[in-house]
C-alpha positions as CSV (number, residue, x, y, z in Angstrom):
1,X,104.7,100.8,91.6
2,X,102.5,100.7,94.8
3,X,100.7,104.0,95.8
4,X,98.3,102.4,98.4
5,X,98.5,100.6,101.1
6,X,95.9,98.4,99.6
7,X,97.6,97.3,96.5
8,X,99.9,95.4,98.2
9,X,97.2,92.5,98.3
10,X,98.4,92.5,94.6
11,X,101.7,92.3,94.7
12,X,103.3,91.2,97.8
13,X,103.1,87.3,98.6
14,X,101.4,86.9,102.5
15,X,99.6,89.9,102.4
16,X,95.8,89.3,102.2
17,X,92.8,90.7,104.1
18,X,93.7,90.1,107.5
19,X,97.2,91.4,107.5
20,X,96.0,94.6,105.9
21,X,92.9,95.5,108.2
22,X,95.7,94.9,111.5
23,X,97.8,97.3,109.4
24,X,94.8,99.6,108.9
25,X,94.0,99.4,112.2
26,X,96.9,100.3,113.4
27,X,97.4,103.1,111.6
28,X,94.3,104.8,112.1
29,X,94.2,103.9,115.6
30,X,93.8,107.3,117.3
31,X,90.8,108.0,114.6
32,X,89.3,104.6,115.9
33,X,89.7,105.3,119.7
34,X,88.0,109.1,119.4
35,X,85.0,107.1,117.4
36,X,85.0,104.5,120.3
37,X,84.7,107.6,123.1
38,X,82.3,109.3,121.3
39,X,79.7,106.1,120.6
40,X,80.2,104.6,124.4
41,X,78.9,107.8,125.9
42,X,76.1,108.3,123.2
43,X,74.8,104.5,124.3
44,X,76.2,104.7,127.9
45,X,78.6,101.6,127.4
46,X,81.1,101.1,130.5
47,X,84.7,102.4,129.5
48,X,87.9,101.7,131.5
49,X,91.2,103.2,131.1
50,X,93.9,100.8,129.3
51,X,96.3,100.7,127.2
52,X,95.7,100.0,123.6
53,X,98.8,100.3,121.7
54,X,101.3,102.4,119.5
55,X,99.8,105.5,117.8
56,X,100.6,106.4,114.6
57,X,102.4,109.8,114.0
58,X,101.2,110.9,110.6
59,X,103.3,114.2,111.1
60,X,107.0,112.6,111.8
61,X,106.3,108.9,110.2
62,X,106.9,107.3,113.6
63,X,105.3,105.2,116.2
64,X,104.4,107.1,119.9
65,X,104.7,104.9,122.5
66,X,101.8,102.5,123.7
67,X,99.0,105.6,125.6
68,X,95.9,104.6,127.4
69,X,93.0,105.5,126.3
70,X,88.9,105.4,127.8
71,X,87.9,102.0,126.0
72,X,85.1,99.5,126.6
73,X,86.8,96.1,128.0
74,X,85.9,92.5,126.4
75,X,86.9,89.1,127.3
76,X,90.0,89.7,125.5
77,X,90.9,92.6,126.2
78,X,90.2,96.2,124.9
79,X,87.1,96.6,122.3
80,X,88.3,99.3,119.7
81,X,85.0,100.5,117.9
82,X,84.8,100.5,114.0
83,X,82.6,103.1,111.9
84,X,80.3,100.8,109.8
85,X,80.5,102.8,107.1
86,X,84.5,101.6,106.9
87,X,83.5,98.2,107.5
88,X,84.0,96.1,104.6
89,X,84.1,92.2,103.8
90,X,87.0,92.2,101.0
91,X,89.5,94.5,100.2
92,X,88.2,97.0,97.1
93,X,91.2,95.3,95.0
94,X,91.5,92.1,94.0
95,X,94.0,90.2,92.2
96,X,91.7,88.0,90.1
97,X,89.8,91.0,89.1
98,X,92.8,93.1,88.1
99,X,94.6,90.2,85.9
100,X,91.1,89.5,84.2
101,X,89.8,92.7,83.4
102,X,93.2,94.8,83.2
103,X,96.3,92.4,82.4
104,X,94.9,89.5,80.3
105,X,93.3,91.8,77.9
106,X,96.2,93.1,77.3
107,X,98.1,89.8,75.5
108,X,94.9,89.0,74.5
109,X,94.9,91.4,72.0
110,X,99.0,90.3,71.2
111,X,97.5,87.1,70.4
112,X,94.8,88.6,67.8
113,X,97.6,89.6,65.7
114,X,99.3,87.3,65.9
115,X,96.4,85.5,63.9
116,X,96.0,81.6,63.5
117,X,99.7,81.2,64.6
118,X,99.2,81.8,67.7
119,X,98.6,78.3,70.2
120,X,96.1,80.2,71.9
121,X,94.2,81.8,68.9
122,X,91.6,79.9,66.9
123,X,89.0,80.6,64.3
124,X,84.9,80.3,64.7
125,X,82.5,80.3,61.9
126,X,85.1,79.1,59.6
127,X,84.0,79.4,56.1
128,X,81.4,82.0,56.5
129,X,81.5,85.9,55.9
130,X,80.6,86.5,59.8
131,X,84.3,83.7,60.6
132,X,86.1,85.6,63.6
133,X,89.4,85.1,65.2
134,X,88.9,84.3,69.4
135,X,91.4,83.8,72.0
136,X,91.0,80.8,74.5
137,X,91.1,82.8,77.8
138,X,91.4,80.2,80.0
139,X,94.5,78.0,78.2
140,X,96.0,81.8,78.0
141,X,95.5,82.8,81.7
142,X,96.8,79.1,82.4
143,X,100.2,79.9,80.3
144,X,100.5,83.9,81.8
145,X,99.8,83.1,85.4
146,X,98.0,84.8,87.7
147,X,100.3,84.7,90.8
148,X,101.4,87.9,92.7
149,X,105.0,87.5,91.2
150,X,104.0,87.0,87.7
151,X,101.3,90.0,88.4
152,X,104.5,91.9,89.3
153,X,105.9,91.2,85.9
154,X,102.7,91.7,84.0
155,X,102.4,95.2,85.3
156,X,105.9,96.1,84.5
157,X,105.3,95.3,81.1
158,X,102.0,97.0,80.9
159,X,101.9,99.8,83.6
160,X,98.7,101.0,82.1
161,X,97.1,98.0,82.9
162,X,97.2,99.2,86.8
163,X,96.4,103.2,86.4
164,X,93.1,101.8,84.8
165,X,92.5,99.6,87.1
166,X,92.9,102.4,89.8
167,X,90.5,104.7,88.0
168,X,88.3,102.0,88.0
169,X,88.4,101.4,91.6
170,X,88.1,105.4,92.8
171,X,84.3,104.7,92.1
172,X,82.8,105.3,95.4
173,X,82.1,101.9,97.1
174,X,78.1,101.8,98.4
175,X,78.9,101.1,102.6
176,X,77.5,97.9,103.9
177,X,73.5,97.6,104.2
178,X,71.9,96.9,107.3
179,X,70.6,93.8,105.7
180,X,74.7,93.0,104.7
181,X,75.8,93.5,107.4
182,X,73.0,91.8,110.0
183,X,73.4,88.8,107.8
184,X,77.2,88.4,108.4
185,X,77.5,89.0,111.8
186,X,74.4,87.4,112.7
187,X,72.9,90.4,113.9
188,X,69.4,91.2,114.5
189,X,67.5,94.0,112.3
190,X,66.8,97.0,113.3
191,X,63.3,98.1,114.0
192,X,62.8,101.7,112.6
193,X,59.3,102.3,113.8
194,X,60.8,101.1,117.1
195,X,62.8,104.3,116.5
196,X,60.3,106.1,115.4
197,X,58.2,105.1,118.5
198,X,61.0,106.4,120.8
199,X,61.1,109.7,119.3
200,X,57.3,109.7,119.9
201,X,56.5,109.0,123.2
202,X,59.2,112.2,124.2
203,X,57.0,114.6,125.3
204,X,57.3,118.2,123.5
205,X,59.4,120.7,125.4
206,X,62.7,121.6,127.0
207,X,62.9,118.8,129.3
208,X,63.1,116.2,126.9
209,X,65.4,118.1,125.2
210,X,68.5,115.4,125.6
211,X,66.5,112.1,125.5
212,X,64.9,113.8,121.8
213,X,68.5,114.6,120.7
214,X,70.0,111.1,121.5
215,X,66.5,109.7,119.9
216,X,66.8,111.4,116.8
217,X,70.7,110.4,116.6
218,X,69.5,106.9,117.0
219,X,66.8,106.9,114.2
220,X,69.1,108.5,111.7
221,X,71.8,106.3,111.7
222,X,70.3,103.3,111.3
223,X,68.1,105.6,108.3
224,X,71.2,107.0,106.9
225,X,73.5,104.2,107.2
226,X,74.3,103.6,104.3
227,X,74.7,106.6,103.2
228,X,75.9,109.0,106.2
229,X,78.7,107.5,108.4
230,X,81.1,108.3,111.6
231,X,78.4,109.8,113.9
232,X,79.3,112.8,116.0
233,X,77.5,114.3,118.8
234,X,77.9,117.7,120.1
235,X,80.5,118.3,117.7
236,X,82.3,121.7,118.5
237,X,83.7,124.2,116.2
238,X,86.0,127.1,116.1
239,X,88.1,125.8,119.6
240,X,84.1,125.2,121.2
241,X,82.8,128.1,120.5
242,X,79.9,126.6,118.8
243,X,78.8,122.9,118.5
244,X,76.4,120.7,116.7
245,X,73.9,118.6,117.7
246,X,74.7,115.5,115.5
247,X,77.1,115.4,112.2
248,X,77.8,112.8,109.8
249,X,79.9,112.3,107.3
250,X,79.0,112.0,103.8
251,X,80.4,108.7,102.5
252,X,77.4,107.8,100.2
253,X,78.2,105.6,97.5
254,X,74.5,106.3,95.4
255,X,71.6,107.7,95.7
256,X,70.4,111.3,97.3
257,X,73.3,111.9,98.9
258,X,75.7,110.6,96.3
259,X,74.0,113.1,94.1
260,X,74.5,116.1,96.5
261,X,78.0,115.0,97.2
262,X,79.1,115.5,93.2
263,X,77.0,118.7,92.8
264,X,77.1,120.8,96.1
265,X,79.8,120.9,99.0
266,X,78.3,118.1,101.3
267,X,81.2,116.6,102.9
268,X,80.0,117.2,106.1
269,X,76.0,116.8,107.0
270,X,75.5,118.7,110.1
271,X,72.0,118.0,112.0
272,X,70.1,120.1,114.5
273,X,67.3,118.7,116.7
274,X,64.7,121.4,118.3
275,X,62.3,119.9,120.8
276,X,59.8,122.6,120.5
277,X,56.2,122.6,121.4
278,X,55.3,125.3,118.3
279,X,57.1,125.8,115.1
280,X,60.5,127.0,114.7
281,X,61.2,130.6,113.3
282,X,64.4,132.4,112.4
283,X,66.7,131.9,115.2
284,X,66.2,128.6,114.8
285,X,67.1,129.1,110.7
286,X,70.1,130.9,112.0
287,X,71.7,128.8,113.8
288,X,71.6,126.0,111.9
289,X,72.9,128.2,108.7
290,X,75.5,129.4,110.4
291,X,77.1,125.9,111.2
292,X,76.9,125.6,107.7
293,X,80.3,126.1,104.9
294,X,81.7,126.3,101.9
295,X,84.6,123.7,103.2
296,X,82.6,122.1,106.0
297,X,79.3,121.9,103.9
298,X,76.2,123.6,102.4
299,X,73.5,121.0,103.1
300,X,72.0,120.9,107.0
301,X,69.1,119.5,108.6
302,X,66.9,121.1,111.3
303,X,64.4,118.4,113.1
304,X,61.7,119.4,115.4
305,X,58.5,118.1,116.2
306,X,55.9,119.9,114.3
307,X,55.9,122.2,111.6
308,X,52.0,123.5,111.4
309,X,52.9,125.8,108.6
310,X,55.2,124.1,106.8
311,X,54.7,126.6,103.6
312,X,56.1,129.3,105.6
313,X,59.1,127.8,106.8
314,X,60.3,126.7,103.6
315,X,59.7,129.8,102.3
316,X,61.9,130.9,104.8
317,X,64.6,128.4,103.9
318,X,64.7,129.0,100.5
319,X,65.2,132.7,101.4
320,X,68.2,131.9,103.2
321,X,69.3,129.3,99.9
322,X,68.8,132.3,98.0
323,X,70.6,134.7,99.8
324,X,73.8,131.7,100.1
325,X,73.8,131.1,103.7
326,X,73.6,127.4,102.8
327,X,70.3,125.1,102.1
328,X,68.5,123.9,105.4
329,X,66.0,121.1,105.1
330,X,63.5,121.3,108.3
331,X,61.8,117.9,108.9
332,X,58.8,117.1,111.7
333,X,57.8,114.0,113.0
334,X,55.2,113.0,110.0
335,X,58.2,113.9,107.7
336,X,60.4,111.2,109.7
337,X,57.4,109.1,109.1
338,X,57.5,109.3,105.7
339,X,61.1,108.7,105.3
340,X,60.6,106.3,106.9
341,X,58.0,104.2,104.8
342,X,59.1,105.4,101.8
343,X,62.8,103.7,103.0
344,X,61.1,100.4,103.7
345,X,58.9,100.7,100.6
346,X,61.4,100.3,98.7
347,X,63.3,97.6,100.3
348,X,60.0,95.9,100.0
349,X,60.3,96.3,96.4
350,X,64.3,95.9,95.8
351,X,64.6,99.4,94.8
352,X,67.3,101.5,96.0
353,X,66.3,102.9,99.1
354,X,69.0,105.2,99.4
355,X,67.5,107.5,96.7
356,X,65.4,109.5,99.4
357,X,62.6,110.9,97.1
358,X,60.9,113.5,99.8
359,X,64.5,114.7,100.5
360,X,65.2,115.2,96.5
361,X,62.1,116.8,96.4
362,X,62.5,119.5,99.4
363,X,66.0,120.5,98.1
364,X,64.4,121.2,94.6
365,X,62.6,123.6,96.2
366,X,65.4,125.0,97.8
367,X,66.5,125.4,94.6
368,X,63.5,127.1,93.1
369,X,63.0,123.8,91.2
């Protein structure tokens, strides 16, 4: 009956939100502690080696014994770092949910024809050519029960009821907003045209290279968050042959890159930063293109300072769309501005900020749109 770890919050008595994000955690453990190493050197946060537990053998379905790993230390011990864009408050399933929505409609409609002798049945507009037979949901749901064991023997007897309710759930959950998030944990909010500021006052050229790279990094993920998770920075490819200035993963729920995800290959949103005094030109194209894949993804970003002509250079990267080595949006600092304000504007408004219209709008073009 169960095929995910997560359904057992239906089913099995004692098993609720905590006891499956320790099991998570566990199991995912060595995926948590590469995230942690990779986010304490991008912010510099003091690491220490210790041990951290059992590790998860996904290849033999056995435990390794307890390794130590580079971890920042708390008062408790070691701090294993989550991706936000896991983070969650409930589990996707719930119990309620499923017996309302998947398993009481199910007698509910045994009841109906059953008619009037049903106990739970009863008949509105009597008398009248619009009269209509209604089931008491409540007095019903009393009678059936709700429990895990009695969800156990609801599903037995309707095993349907549970392959809808996991199509239902394979919609892609939106990750946490900022705002979600901030208010849960009692965080403060982050300042994007603080961001933006930083990114600013690096001065143009090859010695600002790093502090530009890290900057960008910093402005994007707090931009992107909801939509573009599990940072990486200098990622490298084929053994380290080649690497990648920042790449993200695509776990967008809605919205632009929701869109791209069902359309184009876009698992994978690689991101190169060029801290150039003049405008990029094809090397520049090149390089990013050729981080770019059918498997890995076909979407990448190339961010510089300035783009004077702008007509030019998109000319050039709808050339390369064209000719399939992948489609490159290039953004300068004004265009970071106005990703920027258009994101706020439309928290400002309670639209969906994730939507990204200038980004829509550049990969139409890429696409001769």
């Amino acid at each position: 009956m169960v095929l995910d770890l997560e359904e057992t919050a239906l089913f099995v008595e004692g098993i609720g939100t905590d006891i499956l994000s320790d099991i998570t955690t566990c199991l995912i453990r060595e995926h948590l502690l590469r995230y942690t190493k990779l986010q304490s050197n991008f912010h510099g946060i003091p690491t220490e080696s210790q041990f951290v537990g059992p590790i998860w053998n996904s290849t033999t379905h056995t435990w390794d014994a307890s390794v130590a790993a580079e971890v920042p230390r708390g008062p408790d011990g070691p701090l294993v770092l989550v991706p936000r864009a896991i983070v969650r408050f409930h589990p996707t399933l719930d119990k309620e949910k499923y017996f309302t929505g998947y398993i009481r409609p199910k007698y509910e409609q045994l009841e109906l024809a059953k008619g009037l002798s049903s106990e739970f049945v009863y008949l509105i507009h009597e008398g009248k050519r619009n009269q209509q037979l209604r089931v008491s949901k409540t007095e019903l749901g009393d009678h059936l029960g709700s429990t895990k064991s009695k969800l156990v023997d609801h599903t037995d007897r309707f095993p349907d009821a549970l392959d809808s309710y996991r199509e239902h759930v394979k919609l892609p959950a939106v990750p946490l907003t900022d705002t979600d998030l901030q208010s849960r944990v009692g965080d403060t909010p982050v300042d994007l045209g603080e961001l933006l500021d930083a990114i600013g006052a690096i001065a143009p050229g090859a010695a600002g290279a790093t502090s530009y790279h890290r900057a960008v990094a910093a402005l994007l993920s707090s931009l992107f968050s909801s939509c573009l998770g599990n940072q990486g920075i200098e990622t490298k490819l084929h053994g380290g042959l080649k690497r990648i200035d920042i790449t993200y993963d695509n776990v967008a729920g809605d919205g632009f890159f929701r869109w791209l995800s069902l359309h184009f290959s876009a698992a994978i949103v690689p991101i190169e930063c060029k801290n150039y005094t003049g405008d990029p030109s094809n090397p520049e194209l090149d390089q990013i293109a050729m981080r770019l894949s059918p498997s890995r993804g076909q979407l990448g970003f190339l961010i510089t300072r300035n783009i004077s002509d702008k007509p030019r250079f998109r000319a050039r990267c709808h050339a390369a769309a064209s000719d399939n080595h992948g489609y490159i949006i290039a953004l300068d600092d004004e265009d970071l501005r106005s990703l920027v304000a258009d994101y706020q504007a439309a928290q400002a408004s309670e639209e969906n900020p994730r939507e990204f219209a200038l980004l829509r709008t550049m990969f139409g073009r890429l696409l001769g749109l």
